[in-house]
C-alpha distance (Angstrom), angle and dihedral (degrees) to the residues before:
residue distance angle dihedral
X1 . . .
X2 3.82 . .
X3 4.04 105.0 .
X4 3.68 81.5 174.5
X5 3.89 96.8 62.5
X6 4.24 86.8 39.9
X7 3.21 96.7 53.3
X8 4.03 122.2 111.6
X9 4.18 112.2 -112.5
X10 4.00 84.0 -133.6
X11 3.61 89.7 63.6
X12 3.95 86.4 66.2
X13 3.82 92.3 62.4
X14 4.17 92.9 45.5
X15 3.70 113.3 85.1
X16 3.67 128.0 -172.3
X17 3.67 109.7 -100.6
X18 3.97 117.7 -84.8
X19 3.50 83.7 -141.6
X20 3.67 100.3 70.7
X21 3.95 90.7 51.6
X22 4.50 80.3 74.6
X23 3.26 91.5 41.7
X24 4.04 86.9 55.7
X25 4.09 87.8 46.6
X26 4.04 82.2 58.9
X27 3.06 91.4 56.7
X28 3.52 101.7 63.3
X29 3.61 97.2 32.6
X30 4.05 125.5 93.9
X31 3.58 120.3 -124.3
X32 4.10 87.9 -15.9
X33 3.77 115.7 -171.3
X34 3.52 99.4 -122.6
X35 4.12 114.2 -155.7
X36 3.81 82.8 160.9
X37 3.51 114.5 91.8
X38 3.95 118.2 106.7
X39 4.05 87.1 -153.5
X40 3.66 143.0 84.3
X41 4.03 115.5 -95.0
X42 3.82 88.1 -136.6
X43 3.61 134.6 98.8
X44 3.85 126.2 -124.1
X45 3.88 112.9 -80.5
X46 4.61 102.7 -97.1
X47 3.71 86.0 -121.5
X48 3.85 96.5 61.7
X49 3.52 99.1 36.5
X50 4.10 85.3 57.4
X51 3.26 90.3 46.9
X52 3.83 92.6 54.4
X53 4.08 87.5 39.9
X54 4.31 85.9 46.1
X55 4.12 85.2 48.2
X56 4.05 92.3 47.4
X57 4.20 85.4 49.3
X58 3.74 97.1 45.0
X59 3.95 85.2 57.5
X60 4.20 93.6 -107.4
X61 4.08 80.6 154.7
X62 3.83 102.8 115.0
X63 3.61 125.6 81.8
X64 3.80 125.7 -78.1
X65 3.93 129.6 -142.7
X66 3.49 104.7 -55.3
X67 4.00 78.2 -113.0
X68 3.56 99.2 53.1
X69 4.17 135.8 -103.9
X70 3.68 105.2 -37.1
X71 4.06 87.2 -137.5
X72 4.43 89.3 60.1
X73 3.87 86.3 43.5
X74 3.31 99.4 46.9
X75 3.91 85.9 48.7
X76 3.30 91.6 61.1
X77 3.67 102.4 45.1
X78 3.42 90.6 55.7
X79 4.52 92.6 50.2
X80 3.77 88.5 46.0
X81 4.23 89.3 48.0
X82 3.60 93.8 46.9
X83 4.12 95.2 43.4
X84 4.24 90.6 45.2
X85 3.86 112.5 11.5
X86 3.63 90.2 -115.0
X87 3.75 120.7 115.9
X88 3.79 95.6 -151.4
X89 4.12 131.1 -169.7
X90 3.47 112.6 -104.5
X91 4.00 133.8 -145.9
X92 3.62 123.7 -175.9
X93 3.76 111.5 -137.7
X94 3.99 144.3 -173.3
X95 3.52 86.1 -97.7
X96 3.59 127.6 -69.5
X97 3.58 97.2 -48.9
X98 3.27 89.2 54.2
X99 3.87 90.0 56.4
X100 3.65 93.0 46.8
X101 3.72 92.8 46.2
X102 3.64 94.0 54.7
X103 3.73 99.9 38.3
X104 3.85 81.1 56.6
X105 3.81 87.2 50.7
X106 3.70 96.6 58.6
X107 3.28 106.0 30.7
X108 4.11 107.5 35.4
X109 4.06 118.1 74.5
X110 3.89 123.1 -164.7
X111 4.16 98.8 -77.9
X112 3.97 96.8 27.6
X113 3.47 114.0 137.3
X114 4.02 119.3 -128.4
X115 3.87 110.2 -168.0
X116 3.96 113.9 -167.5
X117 4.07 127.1 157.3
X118 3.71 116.7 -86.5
X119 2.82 110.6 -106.9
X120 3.20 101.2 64.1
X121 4.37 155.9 177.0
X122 3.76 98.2 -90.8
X123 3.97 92.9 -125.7
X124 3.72 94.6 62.9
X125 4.10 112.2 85.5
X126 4.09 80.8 33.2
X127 3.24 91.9 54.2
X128 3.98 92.5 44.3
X129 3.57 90.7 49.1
X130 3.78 98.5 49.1
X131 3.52 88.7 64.0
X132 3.81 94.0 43.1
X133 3.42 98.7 -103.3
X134 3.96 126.8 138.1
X135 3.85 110.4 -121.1
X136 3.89 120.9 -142.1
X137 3.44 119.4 -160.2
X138 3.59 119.9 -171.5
X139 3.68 123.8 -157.8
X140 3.77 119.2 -117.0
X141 3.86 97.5 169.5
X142 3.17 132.3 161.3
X143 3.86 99.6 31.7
X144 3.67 100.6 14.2
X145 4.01 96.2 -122.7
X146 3.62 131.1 151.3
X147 3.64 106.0 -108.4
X148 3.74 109.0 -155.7
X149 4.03 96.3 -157.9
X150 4.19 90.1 39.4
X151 4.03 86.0 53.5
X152 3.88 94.5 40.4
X153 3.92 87.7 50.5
X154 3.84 95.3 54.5
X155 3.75 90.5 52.4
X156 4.02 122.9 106.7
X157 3.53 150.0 174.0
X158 3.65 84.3 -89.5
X159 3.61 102.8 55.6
X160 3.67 129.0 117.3
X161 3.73 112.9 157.9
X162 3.74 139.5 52.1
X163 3.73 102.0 -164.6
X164 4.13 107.5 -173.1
X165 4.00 127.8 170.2
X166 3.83 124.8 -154.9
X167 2.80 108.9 -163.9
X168 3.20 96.5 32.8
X169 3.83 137.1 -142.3
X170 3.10 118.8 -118.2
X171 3.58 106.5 8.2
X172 3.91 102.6 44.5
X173 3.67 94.8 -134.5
X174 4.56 122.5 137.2
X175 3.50 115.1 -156.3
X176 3.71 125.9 -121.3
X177 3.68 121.4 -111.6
X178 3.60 90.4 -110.7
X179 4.15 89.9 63.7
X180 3.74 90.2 31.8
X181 4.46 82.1 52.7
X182 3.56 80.7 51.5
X183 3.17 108.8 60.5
X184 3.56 95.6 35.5
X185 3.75 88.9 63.7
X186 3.97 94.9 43.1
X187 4.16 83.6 59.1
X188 3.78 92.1 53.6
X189 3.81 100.2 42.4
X190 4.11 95.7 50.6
X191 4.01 85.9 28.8
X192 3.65 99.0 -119.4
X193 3.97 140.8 161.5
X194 3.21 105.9 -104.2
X195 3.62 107.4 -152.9
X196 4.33 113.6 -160.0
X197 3.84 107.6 -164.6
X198 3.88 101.4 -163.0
X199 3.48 107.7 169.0
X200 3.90 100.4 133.5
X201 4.35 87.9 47.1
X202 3.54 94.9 125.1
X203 3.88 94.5 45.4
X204 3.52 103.5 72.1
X205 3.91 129.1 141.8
X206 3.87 110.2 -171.7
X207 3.59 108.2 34.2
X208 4.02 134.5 -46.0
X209 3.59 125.6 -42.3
X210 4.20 108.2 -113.6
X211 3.75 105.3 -122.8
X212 4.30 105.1 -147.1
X213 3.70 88.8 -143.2
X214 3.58 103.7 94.1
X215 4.30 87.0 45.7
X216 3.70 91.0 53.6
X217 3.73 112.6 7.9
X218 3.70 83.0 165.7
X219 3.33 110.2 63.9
X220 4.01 100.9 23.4
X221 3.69 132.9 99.5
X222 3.92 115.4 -165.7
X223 3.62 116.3 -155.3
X224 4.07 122.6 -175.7
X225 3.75 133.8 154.0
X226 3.93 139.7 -166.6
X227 3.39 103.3 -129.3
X228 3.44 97.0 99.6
X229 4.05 98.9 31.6
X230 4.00 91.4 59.7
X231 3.95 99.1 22.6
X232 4.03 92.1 -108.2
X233 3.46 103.1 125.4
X234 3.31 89.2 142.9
X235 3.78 96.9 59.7
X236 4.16 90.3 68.2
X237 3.66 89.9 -136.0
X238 4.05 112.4 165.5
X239 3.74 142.4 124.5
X240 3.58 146.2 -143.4
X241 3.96 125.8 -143.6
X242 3.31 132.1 -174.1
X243 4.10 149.5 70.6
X244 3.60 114.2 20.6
X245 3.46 99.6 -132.4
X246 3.82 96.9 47.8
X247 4.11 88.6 46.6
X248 3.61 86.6 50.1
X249 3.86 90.9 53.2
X250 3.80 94.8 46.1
X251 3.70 87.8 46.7
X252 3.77 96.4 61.3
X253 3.73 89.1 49.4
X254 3.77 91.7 47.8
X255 3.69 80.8 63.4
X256 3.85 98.6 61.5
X257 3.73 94.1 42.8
X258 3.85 117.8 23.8
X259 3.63 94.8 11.3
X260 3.55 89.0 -165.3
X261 3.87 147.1 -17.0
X262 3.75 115.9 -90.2
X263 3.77 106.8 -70.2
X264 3.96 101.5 -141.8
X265 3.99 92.1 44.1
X266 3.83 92.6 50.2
X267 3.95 80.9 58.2
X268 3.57 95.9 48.9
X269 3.81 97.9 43.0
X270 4.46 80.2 72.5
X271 3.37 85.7 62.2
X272 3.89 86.3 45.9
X273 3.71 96.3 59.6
X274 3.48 91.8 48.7
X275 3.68 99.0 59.4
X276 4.01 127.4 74.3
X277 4.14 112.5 -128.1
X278 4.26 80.2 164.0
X279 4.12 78.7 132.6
X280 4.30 98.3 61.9
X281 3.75 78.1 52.2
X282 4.10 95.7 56.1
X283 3.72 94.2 38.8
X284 3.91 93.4 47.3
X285 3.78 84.1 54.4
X286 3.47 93.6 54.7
X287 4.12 93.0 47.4
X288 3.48 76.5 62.6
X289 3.20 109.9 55.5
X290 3.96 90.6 46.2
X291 3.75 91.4 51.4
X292 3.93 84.2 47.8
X293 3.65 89.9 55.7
X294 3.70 109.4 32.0
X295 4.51 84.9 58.9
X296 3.53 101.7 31.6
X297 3.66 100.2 91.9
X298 3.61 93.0 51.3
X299 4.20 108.3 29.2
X300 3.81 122.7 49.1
X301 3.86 98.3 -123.1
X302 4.06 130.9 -177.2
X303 3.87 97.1 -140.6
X304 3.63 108.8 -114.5
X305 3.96 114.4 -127.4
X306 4.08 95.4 -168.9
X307 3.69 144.9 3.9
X308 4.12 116.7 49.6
X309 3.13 89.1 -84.7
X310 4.03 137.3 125.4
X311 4.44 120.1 175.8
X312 4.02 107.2 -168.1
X313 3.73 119.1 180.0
X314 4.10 103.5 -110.3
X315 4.00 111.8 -111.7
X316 4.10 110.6 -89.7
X317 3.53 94.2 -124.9
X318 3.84 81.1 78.6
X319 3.68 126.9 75.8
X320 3.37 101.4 -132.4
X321 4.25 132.0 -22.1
X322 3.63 90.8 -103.4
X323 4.16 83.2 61.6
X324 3.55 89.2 44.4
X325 4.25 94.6 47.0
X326 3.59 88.7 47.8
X327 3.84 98.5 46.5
X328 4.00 82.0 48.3
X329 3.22 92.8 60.6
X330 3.80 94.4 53.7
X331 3.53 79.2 69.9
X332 4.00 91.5 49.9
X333 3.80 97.3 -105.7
X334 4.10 113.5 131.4
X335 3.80 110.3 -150.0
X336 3.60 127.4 150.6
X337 4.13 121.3 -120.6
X338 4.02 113.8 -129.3
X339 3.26 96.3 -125.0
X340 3.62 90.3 82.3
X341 3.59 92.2 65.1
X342 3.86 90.3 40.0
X343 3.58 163.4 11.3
X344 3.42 90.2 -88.8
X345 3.79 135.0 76.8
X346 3.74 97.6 -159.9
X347 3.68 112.5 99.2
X348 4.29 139.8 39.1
X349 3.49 130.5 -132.3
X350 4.24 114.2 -132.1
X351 4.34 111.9 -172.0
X352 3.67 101.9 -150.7
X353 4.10 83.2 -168.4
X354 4.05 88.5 118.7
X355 3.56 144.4 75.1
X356 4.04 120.5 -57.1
X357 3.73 99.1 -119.9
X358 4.47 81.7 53.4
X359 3.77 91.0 57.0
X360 4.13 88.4 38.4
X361 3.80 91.1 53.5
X362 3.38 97.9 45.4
X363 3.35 107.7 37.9
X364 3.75 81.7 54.5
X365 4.25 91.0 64.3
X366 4.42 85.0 40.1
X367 3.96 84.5 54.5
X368 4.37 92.9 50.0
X369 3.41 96.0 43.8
X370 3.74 96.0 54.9
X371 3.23 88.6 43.9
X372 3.84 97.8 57.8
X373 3.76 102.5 -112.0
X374 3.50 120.1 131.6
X375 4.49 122.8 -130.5
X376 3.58 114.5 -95.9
C-alpha cells in the first residue's frame, strides 16, 4: 500500500508539536530542571477528585447529551449571566481545544482567513489548517499588545474569525479593556466570529480579565476550560458560550466526533465550582514575581499579568532562542524557543508552574549563559 499517495494534503501543513521535541530532551536528562510544562504543579482539590471517584461508583459511565448535563450547563449560564448580563448558550466540550477545534469546524471553509496575534498558542494555524483554513498571524512584538490598526490591516474579504487569547499563551500577558473594546468592535464592524480563548481566566494577577461578550454578544464565542483552574488537564473539561445558532451547529458536530465530554468529570467539575482554589491563584502570582525578578536584570521581559507563563527575549550573543534553549539545556534547563509559537526566533518561553527552588535553580543557569560564562 502507498500511505504516501493516501495520505490527506492537510497533513503536509500539520507538524508535530516543537514542544514535544523538549519534552523528549527530558527524557533523557537526569534530574532536568524542567521550566517546560504548560500545566499547573498542583494536584486536583480531594473534594473533586471524590466527586469524580463518587460519579465513576454511582455508574455516571455512559455518555451524556452530546451538549453536556443540563445541571453543569445551566451552572454556567447562570456565572456567565451574572459576570456579563448576557444569558449565553452553552456547549460542553473536550476541553478548550476541543471548543476551538469545533468552532473552527463549523464555522471555517477551505480559504477562510483566521487572524490571531503572533505570538501565538501553538495549536492555532494547525488547527486552522486542518480544517482548510488560511491562518493569519499578526505580529504584536515587542510588547505583545493588540494593535487595533495592525489587526484591522490584516483583515480581508476573506476573513471569518478573530481568534484572541487573554491570558495569553505563551507570553502571560491579559489585555486591557481598551484592546479587549477593540477587538470587540473590529468583530462587529467586518461581522466576524470573534473567538475568546480564556483558558488561563481564573489565573490572573493584576485585576480581572474583560470577557468581550457583553460588548458584542453577537458576534463572540467564549471558550474556557478547568484544566488548569483545578489541575485536571487531563480530564478535558471546557466549554463554549455563545450564539445559539452557532452552539447549536457546533453541537451537532460534537456529536459525530467527541460525542460528548467525559461523563464522570462533567459530574465532578459541580463539585469544582463549588470549591475555592483562590490560593493556586496567589501563589502563582508570587512565582511570578520571583521569576520576574530573578531574570530581569539580564533578559528584556514584558511582565506577564496571568497564566504561568514568562516570554524573555533570548541574549544576542545567541543566534537565535532555539540556539539559546538548546545550549540551556546542555546545562539541564528545559525551556521552550519562541519560534514554536511563531514566526519568529527571538524570544523563550519559562513555566513558572513548579516549585520555587526549580525556578531559583534554573533561572540561575538562564542568568550565566546570557551573561557569557561557561557551566562548571
Amino acid at each position: 500500500m502507498n500511505v504516501d499517495r493516501l495520505l490527506a494534503d492537510r497533513t503536509r501543513k500539520i507538524e508535530f508539536s516543537g514542544i514535544r521535541k523538549f519534552f523528549e530532551m527530558a527524557s533523557g536528562m537526569t534530574d532536568p530542571c524542567d521550566l517546560s510544562i504548560g500545566q499547573p504543579d498542583y494536584d486536583a482539590p480531594e473534594p473533586v477528585k471524590q466527586a469524580a471517584i463518587a460519579a465513576i461508583a454511582e455508574g455516571r459511565n455512559r455518555y451524556t447529551p452530546s451538549a453536556g448535563i443540563p445541571e453543569l450547563r445551566s451552572r454556567i449560564v447562570d456565572e456567565i449571566e451574572q459576570a456579563t448580563g448576557v444569558r449565553s448558550n452553552v456547549l460542553i466540550t473536550c476541553g478548550v481545544s476541543g471548543a476551538l477545534t469545533l468552532a473552527l469546524m463549523t464555522t471555517v471553509q477551505p480559504g477562510d482567513e483566521v487572524v490571531f496575534l503572533d505570538p501565538y498558542f501553538v495549536s492555532y494555524p494547525h488547527l486552522v489548517n486542518m480544517v482548510g483554513g488560511t491562518p493569519v498571524p499578526v505580529r504584536s512584538y515587542p510588547d505583545f499588545r493588540f494593535d487595533p490598526a495592525r489587526v484591522e490591516a490584516a483583515i480581508t474579504s476573506r476573513t471569518k474569525v478573530l481568534l484572541i487569547n487573554s491570558p495569553a499563551n505563551p507570553t502571560g500577558r491579559m489585555m486591557t479593556a481598551d484592546e479587549v473594546a477593540a477587538a470587540a468592535d473590529i468583530a462587529k464592524r467586518h461581522d466576524l466570529l470573534l473567538i475568546s480563548d480564556e483558558i488561563y481566566d481564573k489565573l490572573c494577577y493584576d485585576g480581572d480579565n474583560t470577557c468581550p461578550l457583553a460588548m458584542a454578544p453577537e458576534n463572540t464565542l467564549l471558550i474556557r476550560g478547568y484544566g488548569k483552574t483545578y489541575g485536571v488537564t487531563g480530564w478535558r473539561m471546557g466549554y463554549a458560550a455563545g450564539p445559539e445558532r452557532l452552539i447549536g451547529e457546533m453541537t451537532k458536530f460534537q456529536q459525530y466526533t467527541f460525542v460528548c465530554a467525559p461523563a464522570p468529570a462533567q459530574y465532578a467539575t459541580l463539585t469544582a465550582l463549588d470549591t475555592d482554589v483562590s490560593h493556586h491563584r496567589n501563589d502563582y502570582r508570587k512565582k511570578r514575581d520571583l521569576v520576574c525578578r530573578l531574570l530581569e536584570p539580564n533578559f528584556e521581559i514584558v511582565r506577564p499579568t496571568g497564566g504561568f507563563y514568562v516570554f524573555p527575549k533570548a541574549p544576542a550573543s545567541f543566534a537565535s532562542a532555539t540556539a539559546f534553549c538548546e545550549r540551556a539545556a546542555k546545562d539541564n534547563v528545559l525551556v521552550i524557543p519562541g519560534g514554536i509559537f511563531s514566526g519568529i526566533d527571538s524570544h523563550f518561553r519559562v513555566s513558572y508552574a513548579t516549585t520555587d527552588a526549580m525556578i531559583e535553580r534554573g533561572c540561575s543557569v538562564l542568568n550565566r549563559l546570557a551573561a557569557g560564562k561557561a557551566g562548571s
